[in-house]
N, C-alpha and C positions, 0 to 999 in steps of 0.2 A: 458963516452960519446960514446966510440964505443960500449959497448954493448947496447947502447941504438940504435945508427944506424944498430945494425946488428940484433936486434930483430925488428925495422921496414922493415927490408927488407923482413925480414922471413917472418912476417906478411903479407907483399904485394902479397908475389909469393903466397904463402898458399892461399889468396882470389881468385887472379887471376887462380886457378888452379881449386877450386871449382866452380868457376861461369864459366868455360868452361864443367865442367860435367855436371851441371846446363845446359848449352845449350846443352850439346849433346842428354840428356837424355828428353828434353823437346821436340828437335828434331824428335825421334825415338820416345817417342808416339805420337806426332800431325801427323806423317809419317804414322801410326800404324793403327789408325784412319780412316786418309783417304784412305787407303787399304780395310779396313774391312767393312766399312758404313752402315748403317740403321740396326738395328734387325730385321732379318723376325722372325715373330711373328705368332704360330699356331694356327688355327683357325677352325672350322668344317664349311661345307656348305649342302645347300640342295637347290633342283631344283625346279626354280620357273615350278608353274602346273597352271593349264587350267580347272577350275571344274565349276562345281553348286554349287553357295555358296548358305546361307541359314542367312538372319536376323532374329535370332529369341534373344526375349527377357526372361530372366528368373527370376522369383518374387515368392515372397514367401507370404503365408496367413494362411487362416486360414477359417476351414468349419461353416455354418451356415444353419439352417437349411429355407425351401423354405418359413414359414413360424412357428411361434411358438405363440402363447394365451395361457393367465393362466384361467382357469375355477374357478369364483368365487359366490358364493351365491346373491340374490339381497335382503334374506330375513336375518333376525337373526333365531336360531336355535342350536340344538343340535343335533349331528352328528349321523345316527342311523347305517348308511349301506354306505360303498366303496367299491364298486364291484372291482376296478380297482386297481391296483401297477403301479410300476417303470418298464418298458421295455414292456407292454402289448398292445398290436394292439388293438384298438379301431375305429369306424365306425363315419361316421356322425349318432347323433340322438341318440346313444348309451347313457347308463345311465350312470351315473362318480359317483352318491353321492345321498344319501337319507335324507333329513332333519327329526327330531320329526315333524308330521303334524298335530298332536291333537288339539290344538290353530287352527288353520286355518280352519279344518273341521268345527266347532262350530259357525267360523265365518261366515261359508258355509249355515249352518244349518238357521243361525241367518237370513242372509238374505233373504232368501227363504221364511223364516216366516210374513217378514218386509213386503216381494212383495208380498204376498198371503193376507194382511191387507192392504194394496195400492189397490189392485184390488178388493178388495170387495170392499172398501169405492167409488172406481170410479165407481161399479154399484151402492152404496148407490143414487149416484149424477147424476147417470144418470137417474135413478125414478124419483127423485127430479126435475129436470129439465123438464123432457118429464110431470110431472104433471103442472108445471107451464106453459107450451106450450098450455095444453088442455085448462087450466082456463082462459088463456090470450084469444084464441080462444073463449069461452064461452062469453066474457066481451065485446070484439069487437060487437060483436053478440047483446047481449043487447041492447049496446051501439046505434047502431042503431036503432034499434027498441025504443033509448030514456027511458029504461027504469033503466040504469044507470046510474051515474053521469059520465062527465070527471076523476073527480080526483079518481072514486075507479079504470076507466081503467090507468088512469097513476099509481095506485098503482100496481097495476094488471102488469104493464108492467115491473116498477121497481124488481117486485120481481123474474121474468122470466130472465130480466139480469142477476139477482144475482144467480141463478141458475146453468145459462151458465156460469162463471166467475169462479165458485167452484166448474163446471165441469171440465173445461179447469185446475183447481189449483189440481183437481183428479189426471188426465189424465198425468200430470207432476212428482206427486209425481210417480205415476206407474213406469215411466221413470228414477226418479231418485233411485227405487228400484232397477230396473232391472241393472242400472250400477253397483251400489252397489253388486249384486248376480253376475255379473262376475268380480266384481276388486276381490272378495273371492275367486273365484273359480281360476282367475290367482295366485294369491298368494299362495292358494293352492300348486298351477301346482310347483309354486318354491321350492317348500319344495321337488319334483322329479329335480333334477339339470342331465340336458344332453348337450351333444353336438351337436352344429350348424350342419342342415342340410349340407352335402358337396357333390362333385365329389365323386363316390362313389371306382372308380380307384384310389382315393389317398391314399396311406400310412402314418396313423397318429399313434404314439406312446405315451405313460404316457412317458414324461421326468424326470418332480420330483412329488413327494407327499409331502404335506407339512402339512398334518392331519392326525389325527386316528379318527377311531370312539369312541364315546361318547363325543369326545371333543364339546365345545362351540361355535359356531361359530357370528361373526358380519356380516355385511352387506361389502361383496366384499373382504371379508379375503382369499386370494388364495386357494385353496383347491388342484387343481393337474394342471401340464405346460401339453400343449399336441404340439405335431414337428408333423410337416410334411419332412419326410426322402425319400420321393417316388424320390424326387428330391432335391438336395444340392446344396446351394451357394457358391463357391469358392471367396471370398474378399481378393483382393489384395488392394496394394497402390504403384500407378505408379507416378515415379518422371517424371518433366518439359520435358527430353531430352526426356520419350519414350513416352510422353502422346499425342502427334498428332499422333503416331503410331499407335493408339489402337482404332479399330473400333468396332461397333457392329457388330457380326457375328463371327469374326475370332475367326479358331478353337483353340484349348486352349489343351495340355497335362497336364496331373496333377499325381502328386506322393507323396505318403506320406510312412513315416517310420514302419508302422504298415503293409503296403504288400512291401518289398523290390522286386524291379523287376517289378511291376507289373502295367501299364498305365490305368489310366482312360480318358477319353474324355467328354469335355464338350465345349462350346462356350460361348463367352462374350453378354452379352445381357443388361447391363447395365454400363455406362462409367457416375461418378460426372460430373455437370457443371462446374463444380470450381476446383482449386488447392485451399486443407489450407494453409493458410498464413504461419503459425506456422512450421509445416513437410514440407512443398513445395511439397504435394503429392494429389493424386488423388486416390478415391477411386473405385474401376472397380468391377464388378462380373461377376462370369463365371457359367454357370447352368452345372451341372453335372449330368446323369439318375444314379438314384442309385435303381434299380428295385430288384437287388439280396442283398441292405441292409449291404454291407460290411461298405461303409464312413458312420462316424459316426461325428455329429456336435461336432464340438471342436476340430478337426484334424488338425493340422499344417500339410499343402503342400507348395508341390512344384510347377509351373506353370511355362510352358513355351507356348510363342504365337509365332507363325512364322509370322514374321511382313511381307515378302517380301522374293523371291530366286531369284536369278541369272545368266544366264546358261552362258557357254562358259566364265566365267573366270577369268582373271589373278588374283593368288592368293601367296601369300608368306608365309613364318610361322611370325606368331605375334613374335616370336623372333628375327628374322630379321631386326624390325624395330629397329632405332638408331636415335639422333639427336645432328646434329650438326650444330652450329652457327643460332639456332633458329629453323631450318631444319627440316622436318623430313623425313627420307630416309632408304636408305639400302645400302650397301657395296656389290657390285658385284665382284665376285672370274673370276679375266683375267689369264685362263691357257697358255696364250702366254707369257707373262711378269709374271707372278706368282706375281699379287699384286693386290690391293682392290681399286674398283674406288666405289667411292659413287657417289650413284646417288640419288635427293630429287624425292620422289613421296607421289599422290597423295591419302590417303588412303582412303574407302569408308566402308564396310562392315566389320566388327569383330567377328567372329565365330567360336568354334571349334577349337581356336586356329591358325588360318589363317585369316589375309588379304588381302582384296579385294585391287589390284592396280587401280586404272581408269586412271592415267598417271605417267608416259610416259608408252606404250607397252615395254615389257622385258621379256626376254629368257635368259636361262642361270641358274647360280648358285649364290647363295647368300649366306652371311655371318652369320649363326647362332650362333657362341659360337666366342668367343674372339675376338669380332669387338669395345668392350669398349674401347680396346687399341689404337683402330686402326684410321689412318687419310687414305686421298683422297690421293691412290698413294702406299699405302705403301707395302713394301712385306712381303707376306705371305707365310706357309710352309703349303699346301693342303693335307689333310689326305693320307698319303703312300706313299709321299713321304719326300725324304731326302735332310737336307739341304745342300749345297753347302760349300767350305772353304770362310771364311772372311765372313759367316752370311747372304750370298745370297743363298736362294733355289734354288736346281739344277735340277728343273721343272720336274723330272723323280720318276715317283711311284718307290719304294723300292722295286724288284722281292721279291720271298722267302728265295732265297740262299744269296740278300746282305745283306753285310755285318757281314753274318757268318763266323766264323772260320770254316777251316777244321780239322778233325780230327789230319794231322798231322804239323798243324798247317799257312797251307799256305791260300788263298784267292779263291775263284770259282771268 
């Protein structure tokens, strides 16, 4: 029984002893604590600027050429003669391709023969007629004089019609020769295959061949593509947000990877009436001179269009911006108080890595690198300088000599 009371005793003062370290030591850090307060937290800043901003949009396409037609036969044929290849300057009017003509000649031949037997047979009928004219004339003549009947002058007259009738069916056929002797002679012409009259300033190239000679050919079998390259279409596809941006006219830079460095110029001259449903895009061209022949159709570019510039200003680095509580703002660096007040503003233009403020007006420095940490208020350790004891910045840039030892071990 007393070791049982003298080991509850033990037991009591032992707890009672521990739950007073328990408070002392819980004392001394909640003491500790509120000594030291908030983490200033370091951050870089940069000063807000005053520029010309510049909206420009950047897209990506791909080159076309100002126009492109395949050159194809309208006859059948065997292939005799292709003056032309792949990459060769060609003219309006110029020849591309020679068909076998022997068949067509013949046909040539044929109707000329057919017309020269049409026009003899319409003098045949014209004798014939102009006789029937005289005798009808002769018969009237009698006729009054009584010393013919009525019915030999109605025969008389009957056959004068018929005369004229088989004139007139002459006179037809002649006509339907003479169509006949140029539909040969066009067919002919097809069997020489050239190119459409054009501007004669344009620059038209072979893009593909897609025969040899002696091969077969049908009726509209492509024979060679021919580009006009004098001038190039840049085809982009602009989404919803920039497609009211994009006018006819504005001018257009353009770059592709085949000249690094190197700008071309062109402007938009054609903007879709429609967004596809599908992409939610629009499709825009941009005419580019290509007079010295370097872009070449099938070029993936670059395009940029300056939608809009801005003078006089206020600008931040797109780093800067941050959002809080739905927000969107920026953290302004207070070298009075060494801590970050955020402030919501209102952004307009995105460029080059800068944005545009339109409110509120602001001067001063802003929060670029480690404001993710940070809240409205908090302190911060500003580039060179040092922080303070207890975790407050000591608002004072760091000279060169703080905080070096000296050599012989003492403080400057």
């Amino acid at each position: 029984m007393k070791k049982t009371l003298v080991f509850l005793i033990v037991f009591a003062l032992a707890m009672l002893l521990g739950w007073q370290v328990f408070e002392k030591a819980t004392a001394e850090k909640s003491g500790f604590n509120r000594r030291r307060g908030p983490v200033a937290l370091a951050v870089e800043i940069q000063p807000v600027n005053i520029i010309t901003i510049h909206n420009i949009g950047e897209f990506t396409g791909t080159l076309v050429p100002l126009s492109e037609y395949v050159v194809a036969p309208k006859i059948s044929g065997r292939v005799e003669k292709i003056p032309v290849n792949i990459g060769d300057l060609v003219q309006g009017g110029q020849l591309v391709a020679v068909l076998d003509d022997e068949e067509f000649q013949q046909q040539v031949i044929q109707a000329e023969a057919e017309l020269e037997v049409s026009r003899a047979n319409l003098m045949e009928r014209q004798n014939a007629r102009d006789n029937a004219a005289r005798e009808y004339d002769r018969t009237v003549a009698l006729r009054q004089k009584k010393i013919v009947s009525e019915s030999q002058l109605d025969a008389v007259q009957s056959e004068l019609n018929a005369q004229e009738a088989k004139l007139r069916v002459a006179y037809a056929q002649v006509s339907q020769k003479e169509a006949a002797l140029k539909t040969a002679n066009i067919r002919l012409n097809y069997a020489q295959i050239g190119l459409p009259e054009k501007n004669a300033s344009e620059i038209m190239v072979v893009g593909e061949r897609f025969v040899d000679e002696g091969e077969l050919l049908t009726v509209n079998k492509p024979i060679v593509s021919i580009l006009s390259i004098g001038k190039l279409i840049a085809v982009i596809n602009v989404i919803e947000r920039d497609y009211p941006k994009v006018i006819v006219g504005l001018p257009a830079k353009i770059s592709t990877d085949a000249y690094p460095g190197k700008i071309f110029s062109g402007n938009v001259i054609r903007i879709a009436p429609m967004i596809k449903e599908k992409s939610r895009e629009a499709r825009v061209e941009i005419e580019i001179s290509n007079a010295a022949q370097l872009l070449k159709p099938g070029m993936f570019v670059r395009v940029k269009i300056e939608f809009e510039q801005r003078e006089n200003t206020t600008v931040v680095p797109v780093s800067a911006l941050v959002k809080r509580d739905g927000e969107r703002g920026v953290f302004m660096a207070d070298f009075d108080s060494n801590s970050a007040k955020f402030i919501p503003v209102t952004v307009g233009i995105e460029s080059g890595g800068m944005a545009e403020v339109i409110t509120p007006r602001l001067s001063g420095n802003v929060v670029t690198l480690g404001h993710h940490l940070l809240e409205d208020g908090a302190p911060i350790i500003l580039p060179g300088a040092a922080p303070a004891e207890g975790g407050r910045p000591s608002g004072k840039p760091a000279g060169p000599e703080q905080g070096k030892k000296r050599p012989n071990g003492g403080k400057s």
